[in-house]
C-alpha positions in Angstrom: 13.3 -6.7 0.7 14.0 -5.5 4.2 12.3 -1.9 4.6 14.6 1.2 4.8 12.3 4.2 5.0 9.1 4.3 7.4 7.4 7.2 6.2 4.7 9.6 8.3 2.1 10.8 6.9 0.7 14.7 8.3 0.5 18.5 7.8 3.2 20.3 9.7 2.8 23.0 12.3 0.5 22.7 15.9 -3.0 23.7 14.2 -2.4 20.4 12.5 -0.9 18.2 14.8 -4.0 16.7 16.6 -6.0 16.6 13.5 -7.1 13.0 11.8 -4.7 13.5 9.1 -2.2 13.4 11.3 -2.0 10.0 12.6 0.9 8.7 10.1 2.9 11.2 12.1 1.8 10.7 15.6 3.0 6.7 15.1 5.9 7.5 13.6 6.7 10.5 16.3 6.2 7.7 19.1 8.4 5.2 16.9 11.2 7.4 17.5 10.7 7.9 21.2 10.2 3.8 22.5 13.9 4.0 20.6 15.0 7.0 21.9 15.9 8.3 18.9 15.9 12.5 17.9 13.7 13.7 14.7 15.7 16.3 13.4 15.1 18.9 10.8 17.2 18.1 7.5 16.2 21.2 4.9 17.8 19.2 2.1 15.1 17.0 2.3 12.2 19.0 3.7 11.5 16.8 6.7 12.3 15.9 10.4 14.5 12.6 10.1 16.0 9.7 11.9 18.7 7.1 11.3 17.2 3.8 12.6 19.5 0.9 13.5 18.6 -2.7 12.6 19.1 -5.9 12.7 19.0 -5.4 8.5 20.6 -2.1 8.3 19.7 1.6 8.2 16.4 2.6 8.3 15.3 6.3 8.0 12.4 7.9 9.8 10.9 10.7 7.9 7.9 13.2 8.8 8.0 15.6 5.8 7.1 19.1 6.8 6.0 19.9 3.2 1.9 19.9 3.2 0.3 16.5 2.8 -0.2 17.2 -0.7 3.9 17.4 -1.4 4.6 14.7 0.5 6.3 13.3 -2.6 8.9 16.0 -2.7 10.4 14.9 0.5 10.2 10.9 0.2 11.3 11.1 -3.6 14.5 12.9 -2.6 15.5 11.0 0.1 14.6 7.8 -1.8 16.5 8.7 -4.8 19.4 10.2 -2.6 19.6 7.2 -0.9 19.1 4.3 -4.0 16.1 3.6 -1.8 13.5 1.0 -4.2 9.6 2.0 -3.5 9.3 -2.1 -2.2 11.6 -1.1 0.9 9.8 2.1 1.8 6.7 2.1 4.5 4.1 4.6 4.3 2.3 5.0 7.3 -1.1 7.7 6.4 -4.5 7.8 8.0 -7.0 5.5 6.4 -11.0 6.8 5.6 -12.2 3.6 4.5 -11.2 1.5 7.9 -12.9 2.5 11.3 -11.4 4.1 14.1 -9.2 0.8 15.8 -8.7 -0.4 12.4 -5.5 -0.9 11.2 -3.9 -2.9 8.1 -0.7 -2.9 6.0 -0.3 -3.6 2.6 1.9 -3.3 -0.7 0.3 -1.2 -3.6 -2.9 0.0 -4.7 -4.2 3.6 -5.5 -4.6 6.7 -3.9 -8.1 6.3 -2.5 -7.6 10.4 -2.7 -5.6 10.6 0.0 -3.1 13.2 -1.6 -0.2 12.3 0.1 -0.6 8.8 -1.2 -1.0 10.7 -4.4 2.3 12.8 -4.4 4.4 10.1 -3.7 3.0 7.4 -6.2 3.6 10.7 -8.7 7.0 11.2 -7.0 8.2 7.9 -7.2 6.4 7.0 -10.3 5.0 3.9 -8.7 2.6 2.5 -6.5 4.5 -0.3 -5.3 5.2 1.2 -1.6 4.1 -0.6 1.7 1.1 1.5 3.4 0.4 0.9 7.5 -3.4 2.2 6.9 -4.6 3.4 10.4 -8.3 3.7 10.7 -10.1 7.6 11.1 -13.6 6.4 10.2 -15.8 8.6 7.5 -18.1 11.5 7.7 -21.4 10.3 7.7 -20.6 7.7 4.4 -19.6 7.6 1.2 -21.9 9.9 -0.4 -19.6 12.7 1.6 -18.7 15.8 0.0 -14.8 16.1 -0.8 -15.2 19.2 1.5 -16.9 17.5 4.4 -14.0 14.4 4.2 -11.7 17.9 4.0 -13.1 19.4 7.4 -13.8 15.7 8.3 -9.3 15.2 9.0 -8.4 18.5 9.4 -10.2 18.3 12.5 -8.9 16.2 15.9 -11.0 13.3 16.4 -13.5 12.7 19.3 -12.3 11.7 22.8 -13.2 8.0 22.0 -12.5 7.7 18.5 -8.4 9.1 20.0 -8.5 6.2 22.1 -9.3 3.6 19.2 -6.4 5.2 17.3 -3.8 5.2 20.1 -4.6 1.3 21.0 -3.8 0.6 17.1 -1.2 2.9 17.2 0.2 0.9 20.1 -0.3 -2.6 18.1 1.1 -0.9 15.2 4.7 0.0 17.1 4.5 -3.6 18.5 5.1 -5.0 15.1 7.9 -3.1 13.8 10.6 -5.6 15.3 9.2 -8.0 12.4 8.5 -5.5 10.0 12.5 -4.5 10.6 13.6 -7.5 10.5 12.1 -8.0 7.0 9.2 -10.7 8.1 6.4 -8.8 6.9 4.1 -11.6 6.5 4.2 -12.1 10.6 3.7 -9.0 11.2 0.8 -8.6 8.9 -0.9 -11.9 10.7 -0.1 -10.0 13.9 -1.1 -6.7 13.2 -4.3 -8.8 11.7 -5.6 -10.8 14.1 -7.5 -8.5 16.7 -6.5 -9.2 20.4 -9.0 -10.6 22.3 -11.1 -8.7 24.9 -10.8 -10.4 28.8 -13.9 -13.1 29.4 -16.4 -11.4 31.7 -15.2 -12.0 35.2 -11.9 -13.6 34.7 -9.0 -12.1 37.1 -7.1 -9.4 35.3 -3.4 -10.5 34.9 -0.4 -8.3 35.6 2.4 -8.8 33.7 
């Protein structure tokens, strides 16, 4: 089923907006401007939004502006508003268990305690969503406090740890033409496959 709702996950406001948890948004956000395309606020739903044009359909956009944890409250309404099925809705959400430049997509699974993942699985009254999991890393490891992994994404991540996030970021925009154009399995082996650093002291090439 072709997707029709790419979903960012993050905390609204600007103490939030540089903080870990925020990286479902910041792809999203730049989704929206490589297609020139407005996030607007739409109270009925709780969220900024955008029509997306392709080559299946409509597609929506949506950055709820409820916290994390009611995430749910926006994607179920629009979903339901819109006879949207959970298989043809994209969640993209900042992911503890992958490392800073890590990056997957997948359909299903649990929560992981992610509480946004939790609100809309409750929403929706089903797991079966598509995730775009974008790498933050861990505090220390998994004996973490569920405070410390609190303070851990409420808080912006280091200079170089940004970096690894953007370049993913960048790879994860770069798939969306497949992902539109409902061939999720290429874009998966693209998104995948890790791109190969340069050989040590071969020319640089300009494209």
């Amino acid at each position: 089923m072709p997707i029709k709702l790419i979903v960012g996950l993050g905390n609204p406001g600007k103490k939030y907006e540089s903080t870990r948890h925020n990286a479902g948004f910041w792809l999203v956000e730049q989704l929206a401007a490589q297609r020139r395309l407005t996030l607007r606020k739409e109270p009925k739903f709780q969220a900024l939004m955008a029509r997306l044009d392709t080559v299946a359909g409509n597609a929506w956009l949506l950055l709820p502006q409820t916290w994390m944890n009611e995430s749910g409250t926006s994607v179920g309404a629009l979903a339901h508003f819109h006879k949207i099925a959970a298989d043809e809705i994209l969640v993209v959400h900042d992911e503890l268990d992958l490392p800073p430049g890590g990056v997957k997509i997948k359909q299903g699974g649990g929560h992981a305690g992610h509480n946004g993942l939790r609100d809309i699985i409750e929403k929706l009254g089903t797991p079966g969503f598509w995730r775009l999991r974008i790498g933050i890393g861990h505090p220390r490891d998994a004996s973490a406090s569920e405070q410390e992994v609190a303070d851990f994404v409420l808080h912006p991540p280091h200079k170089e740890e940004r970096a690894l996030i953007d370049a993913v970021i960048e790879r994860g925009i770069a798939v969306f033409e497949l992902i539109l154009a409902d061939n999720m399995a290429a874009a998966m082996h693209k998104l995948h496959t890790k791109p190969r650093p340069p050989a040590s002291g071969s020319p640089t090439q300009v494209a």
